[in-house]
C-alpha positions as CSV (number, residue, x, y, z in Angstrom):
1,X,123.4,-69.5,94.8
2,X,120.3,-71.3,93.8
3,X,119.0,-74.3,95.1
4,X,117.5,-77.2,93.6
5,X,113.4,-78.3,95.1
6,X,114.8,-81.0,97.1
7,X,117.4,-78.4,98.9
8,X,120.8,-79.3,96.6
9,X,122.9,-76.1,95.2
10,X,122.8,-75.5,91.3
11,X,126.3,-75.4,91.0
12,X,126.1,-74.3,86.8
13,X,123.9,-72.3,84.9
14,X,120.2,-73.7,84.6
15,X,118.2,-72.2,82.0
16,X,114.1,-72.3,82.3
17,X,112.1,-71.9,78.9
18,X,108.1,-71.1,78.8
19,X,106.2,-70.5,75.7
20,X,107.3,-66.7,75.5
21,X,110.4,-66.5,77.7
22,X,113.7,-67.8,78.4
23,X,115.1,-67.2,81.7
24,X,118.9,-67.9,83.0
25,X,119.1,-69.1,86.7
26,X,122.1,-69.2,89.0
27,X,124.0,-66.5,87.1
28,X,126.1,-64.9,89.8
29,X,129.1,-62.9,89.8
30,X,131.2,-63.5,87.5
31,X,128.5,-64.4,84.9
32,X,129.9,-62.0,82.4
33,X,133.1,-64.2,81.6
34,X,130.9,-66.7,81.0
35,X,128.4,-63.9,79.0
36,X,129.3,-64.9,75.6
37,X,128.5,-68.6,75.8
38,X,125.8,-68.0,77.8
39,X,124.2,-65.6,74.7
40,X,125.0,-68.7,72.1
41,X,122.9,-70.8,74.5
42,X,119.9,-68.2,74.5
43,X,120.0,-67.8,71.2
44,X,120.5,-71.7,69.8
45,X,117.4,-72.4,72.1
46,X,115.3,-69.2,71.1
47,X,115.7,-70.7,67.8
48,X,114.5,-73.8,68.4
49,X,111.6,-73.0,71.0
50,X,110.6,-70.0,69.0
51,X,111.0,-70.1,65.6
């Protein structure tokens, strides 16, 4: 599990966008039920960052 700066667990999915990446945080087990939706998210905000 990830944690939050001021010590709190992520409890969902956080994602972290730079100029040239996109990264998913606090994915564990079993991320790939959720692997679908998780690839819409990527790809609505690759759109909008990066195009």
């Amino acid at each position: 599990m990830a944690l939050k700066p001021n010590g709190e667990i992520l409890d969902d999915f956080q994602f972290e966008v730079t100029d040239r990446e996109i990264h998913v945080l606090n994915a564990p087990s079993p991320a790939a039920t959720a692997g679908l939706a998780i690839g819409d998210e990527i790809l609505k905000r690759a759109e909008n960052t990066f195009m």
